[in-house]
N, C-alpha and C positions, 0 to 999 in steps of 0.2 A: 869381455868375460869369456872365457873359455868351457863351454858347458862338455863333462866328463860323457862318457858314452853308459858309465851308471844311475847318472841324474837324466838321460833320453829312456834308459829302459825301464825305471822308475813310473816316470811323466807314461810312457805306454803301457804298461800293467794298469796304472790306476787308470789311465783310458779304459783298457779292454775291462776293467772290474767294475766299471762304471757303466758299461755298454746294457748289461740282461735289465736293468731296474728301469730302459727306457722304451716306451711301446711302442716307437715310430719305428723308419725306415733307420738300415746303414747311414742315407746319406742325408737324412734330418739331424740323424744325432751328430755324425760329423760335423754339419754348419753348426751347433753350440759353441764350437771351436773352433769355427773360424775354417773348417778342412771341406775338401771336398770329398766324394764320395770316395774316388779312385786311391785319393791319399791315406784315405782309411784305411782303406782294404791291405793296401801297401804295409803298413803298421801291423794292423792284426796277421798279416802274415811273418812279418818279424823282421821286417826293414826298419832302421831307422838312419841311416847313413845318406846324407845328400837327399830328402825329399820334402826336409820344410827347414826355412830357417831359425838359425836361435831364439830369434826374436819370439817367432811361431813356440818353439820348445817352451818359452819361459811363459807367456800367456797361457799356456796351456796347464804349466806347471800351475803359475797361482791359481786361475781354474779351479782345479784338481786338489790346491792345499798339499802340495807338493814342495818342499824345502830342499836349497842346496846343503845347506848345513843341517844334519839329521838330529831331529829332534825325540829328546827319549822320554817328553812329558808324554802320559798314560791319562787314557778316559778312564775317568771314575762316574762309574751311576750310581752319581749320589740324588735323594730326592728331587733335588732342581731336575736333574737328566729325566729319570725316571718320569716326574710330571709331565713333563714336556713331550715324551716320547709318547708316554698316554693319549694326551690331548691331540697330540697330527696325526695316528693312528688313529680315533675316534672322528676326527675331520675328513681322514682319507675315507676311514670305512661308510662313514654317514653322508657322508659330501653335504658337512655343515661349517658351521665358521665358529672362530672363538678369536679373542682379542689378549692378550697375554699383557699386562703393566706390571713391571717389577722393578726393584731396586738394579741399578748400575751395576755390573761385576760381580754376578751370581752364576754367570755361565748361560746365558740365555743361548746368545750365538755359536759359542762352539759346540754347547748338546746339540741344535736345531741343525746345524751344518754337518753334523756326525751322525744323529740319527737319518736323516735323510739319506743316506749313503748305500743305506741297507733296504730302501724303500723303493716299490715301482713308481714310476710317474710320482715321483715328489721332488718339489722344483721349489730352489731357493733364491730369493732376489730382497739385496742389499737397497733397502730402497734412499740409502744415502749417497748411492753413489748415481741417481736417475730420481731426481726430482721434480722435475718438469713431466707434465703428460706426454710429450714428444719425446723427450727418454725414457722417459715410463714404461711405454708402451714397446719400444722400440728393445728395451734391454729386455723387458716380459719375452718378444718375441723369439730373440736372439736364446735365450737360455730354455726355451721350448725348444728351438731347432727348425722357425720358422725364418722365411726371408723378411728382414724388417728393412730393406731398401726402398721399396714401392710407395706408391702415396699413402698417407699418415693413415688414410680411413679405411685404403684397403687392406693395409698390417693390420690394426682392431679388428677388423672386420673377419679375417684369417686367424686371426686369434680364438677369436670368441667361438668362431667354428670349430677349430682344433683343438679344444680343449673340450667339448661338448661329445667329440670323436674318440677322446682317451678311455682307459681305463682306469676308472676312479684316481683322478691326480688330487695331486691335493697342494696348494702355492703356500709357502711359508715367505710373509712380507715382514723381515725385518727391517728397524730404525724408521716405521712407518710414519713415527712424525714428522721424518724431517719431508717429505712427500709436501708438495703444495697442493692449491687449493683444490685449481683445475685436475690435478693427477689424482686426487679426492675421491672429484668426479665420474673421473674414467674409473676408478674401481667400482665406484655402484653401481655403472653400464656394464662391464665385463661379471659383476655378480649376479646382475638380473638376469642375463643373458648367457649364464651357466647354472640358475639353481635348479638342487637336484643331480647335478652331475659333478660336480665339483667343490672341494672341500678347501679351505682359505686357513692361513692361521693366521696371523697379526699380530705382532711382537714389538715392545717400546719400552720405554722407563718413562716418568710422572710425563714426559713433554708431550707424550702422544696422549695419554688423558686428557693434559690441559689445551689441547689442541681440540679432542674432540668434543669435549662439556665446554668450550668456549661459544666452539661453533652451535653445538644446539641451544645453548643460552642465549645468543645472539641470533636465535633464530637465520641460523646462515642455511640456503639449499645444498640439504645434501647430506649433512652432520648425523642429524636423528634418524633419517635413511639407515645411514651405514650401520650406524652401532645399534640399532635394530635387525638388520640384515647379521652381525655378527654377533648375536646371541644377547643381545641386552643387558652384558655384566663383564666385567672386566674379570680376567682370573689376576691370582694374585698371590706366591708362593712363598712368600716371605710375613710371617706373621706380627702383625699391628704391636702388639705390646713389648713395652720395654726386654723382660725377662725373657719372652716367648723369642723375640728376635736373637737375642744374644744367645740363647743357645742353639734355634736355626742356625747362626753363623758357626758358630763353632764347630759345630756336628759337620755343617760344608767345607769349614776350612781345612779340621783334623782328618777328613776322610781322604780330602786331596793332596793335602801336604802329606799324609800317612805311606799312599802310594807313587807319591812323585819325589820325595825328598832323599837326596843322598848324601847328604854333609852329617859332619858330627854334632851338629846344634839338636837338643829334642824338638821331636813334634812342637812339644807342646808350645815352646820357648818361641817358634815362631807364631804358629797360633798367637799367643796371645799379644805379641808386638802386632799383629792385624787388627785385633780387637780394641787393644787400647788405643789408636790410633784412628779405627772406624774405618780402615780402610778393607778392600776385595781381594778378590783371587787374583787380581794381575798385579796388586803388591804382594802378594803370597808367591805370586811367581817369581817375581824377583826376588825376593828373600832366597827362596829356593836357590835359586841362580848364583849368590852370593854366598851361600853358605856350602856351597859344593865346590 
């Protein structure tokens, strides 16, 4: 693959845009990516020619949420956003925790991964893709801009320091159910061992409920801890009743499709193929997609 010299200056803007909102050193925020100090500097002076490879370019790109093929879907803050942005800004500023369970494909992750963007020290980790406590831990580090090479316990150990060092961070742990038992664990020790200074969000659909009221039913170590530790109530932005939901949906889907749609199909006409079908906004994308 042949990467354009507009898809490197791209991947470096969104580097240097991304640089003010992190409290560490040049060369901590660097290792997030993988770079070293020097290769940084290189960059924010306006190199990009011969000093990392593609390979480098394209990690950094998904990173970053950087596409070679530009994409002209539009953030809408629609109340899913709006909550959400609420709620990690209240974790950031209070360095408290909340637990977020909602329906599938109401935009959890893409608000969460967007407003984060505009935020100091707020740090996102996919916890589907490090579910073992040893990637756990290790991906936690990495996206801090700590070294997670060293022995397992002196990475936690460095962690829990360095986050106690920030100012007011706040961790947004998405897909947290898919997290196993032991990785569980390891969060109630990196909570203990940061309350008061640092603010946590925790974000899922039903599987991370049913995970953590399993566990405290089953009286398993560790369960009642957490969701204790995370505010003892699950939020929940999607409202219980038949009538009450259906026009939630709606309101999210017309507001998105309103500003994202460019085909000759009405709003509405897709709207409601969402609806009658009970499907989300990532079939509303492709509707989209299809009718332009």
């Amino acid at each position: 693959m042949h990467l354009t010299t507009e898809y490197k200056n791209d991947v470096r803007k969104a580097l240097l845009n991304r640089r003010p909102n992190f409290g560490g050193t040049n060369a901590q925020f660097a290792k997030i990516y993988g770079l070293s100090g020097a290769i940084y500097s290189r960059l924010a002076n306006g190199e990009i020619d011969r000093i990392i490879s593609d390979s480098q370019w394209l990690q950094i790109g998904r990173e970053l949420d950087i596409n070679i093929r530009k994409s002209n879907w539009k953030i809408v803050k629609t109340k899913v956003y709006e909550n959400i942005e609420s709620s990690i800004n209240f974790c950031k500023q209070y360095s408290t925790s909340m637990i977020l369970v909602d329906d599938c494909g109401i935009g959890k992750t893409f608000c969460a991964r967007n407003i984060i963007k505009s935020l100091k020290n707020a740090f996102y980790i996919d916890c589907s893709q490090a579910k073992s406590k040893q990637q756990f831990i290790k991906l936690f580090a990495k996206t801090l801009g700590i070294d997670n090479k060293g022995k397992y316990v002196d990475v936690k150990e460095n962690l829990k320091y360095y986050l106690n060092q920030m100012d007011h961070p706040v961790i947004i742990l998405d897909e947290a159910g898919d997290l196993e038992y032991t990785a569980f664990l390891e969060l109630k020790e990196l909570w203990n061992a940061t309350d008061g200074f640092c603010g946590w969000f925790m974000m899922g659909a039903d599987g991370l409920r049913s995970k953590i009221e399993k566990g405290i039913n089953s009286k398993k170590v560790g369960f009642a801890e957490i969701f204790s530790r995370f505010s003892d109530e699950y939020i929940k932005l999607t409202p219980i009743g038949v009538a009450d939901k259906k026009a939630f949906k709606y309101e999210l889907l017309y507001q998105v499709a309103k500003i994202n749609h460019t085909g000759s199909i009405p709003v509405e006409t897709l709207v409601k193929q969402c609806l009658d079908k009970e499907t989300t906004l990532r079939h509303l994308d492709t509707l989209i997609k299809i009718s332009a």
